[in-house]
C-alpha positions in Angstrom: 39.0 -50.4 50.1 39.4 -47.1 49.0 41.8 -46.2 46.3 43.5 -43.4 48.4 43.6 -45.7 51.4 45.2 -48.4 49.3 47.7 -46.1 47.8 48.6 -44.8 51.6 48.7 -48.3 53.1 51.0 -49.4 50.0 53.1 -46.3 49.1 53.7 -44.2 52.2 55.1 -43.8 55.6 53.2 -42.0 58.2 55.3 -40.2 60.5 55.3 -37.0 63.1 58.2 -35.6 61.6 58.0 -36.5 58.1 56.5 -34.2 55.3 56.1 -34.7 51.8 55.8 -32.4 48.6 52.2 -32.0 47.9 52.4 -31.7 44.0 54.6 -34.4 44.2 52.6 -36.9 46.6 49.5 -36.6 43.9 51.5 -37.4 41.1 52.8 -40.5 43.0 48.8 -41.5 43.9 48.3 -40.7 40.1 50.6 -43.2 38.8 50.2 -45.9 41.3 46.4 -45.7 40.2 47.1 -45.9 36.7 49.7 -48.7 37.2 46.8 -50.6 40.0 44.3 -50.3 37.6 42.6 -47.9 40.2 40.4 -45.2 39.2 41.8 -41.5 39.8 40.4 -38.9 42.6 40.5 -35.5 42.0 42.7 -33.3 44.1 40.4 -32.0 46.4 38.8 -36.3 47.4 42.6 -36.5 47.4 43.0 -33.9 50.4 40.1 -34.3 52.0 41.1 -38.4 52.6 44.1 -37.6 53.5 43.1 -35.1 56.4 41.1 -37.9 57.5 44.1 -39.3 58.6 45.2 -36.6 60.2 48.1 -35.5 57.5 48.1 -31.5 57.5 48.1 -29.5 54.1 50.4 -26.9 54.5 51.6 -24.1 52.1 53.8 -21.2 52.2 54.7 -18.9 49.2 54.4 -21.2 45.9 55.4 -24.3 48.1 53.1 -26.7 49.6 53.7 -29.6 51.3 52.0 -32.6 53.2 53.1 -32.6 57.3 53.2 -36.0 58.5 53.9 -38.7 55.2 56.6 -39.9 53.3 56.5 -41.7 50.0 58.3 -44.9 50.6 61.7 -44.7 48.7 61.0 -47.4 46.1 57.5 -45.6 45.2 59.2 -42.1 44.5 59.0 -40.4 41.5 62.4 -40.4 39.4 
């Protein structure tokens, strides 16, 4: 299993209508890796996985945002 899959499979909700902060949805993967004893992705593998499941990147001005995930609530960052 992939360590991006895992983290989607575990962490997230997929969703038409949901979107995510994109900054903020890394982080998330970066900690659940650390605290799964997973190795880290880069940003871009990070992306790029997350396309494949059909999940748009969006951005606008200095926000960008994921179109289609959620983090599940008790994954969030406080």
């Amino acid at each position: 299993m992939k360590p991006i899959t895992g983290f989607v499979d575990e962490c997230c909700l997929i969703a038409p209508n949901a979107r995510f902060p994109a900054v903020e949805l890394y982080l998330t993967y970066v900690r659940w890796c650390l605290a799964s004893g997973v190795p880290v992705q880069d940003q871009f593998t990070f992306l790029e996985v997350l396309e494949c499941y059909g999940l748009k990147y969006r951005e606008r001005k200095n926000h960008s945002w994921f179109k289609g995930v959620a983090v599940r609530p008790e994954y969030r960052l406080e």
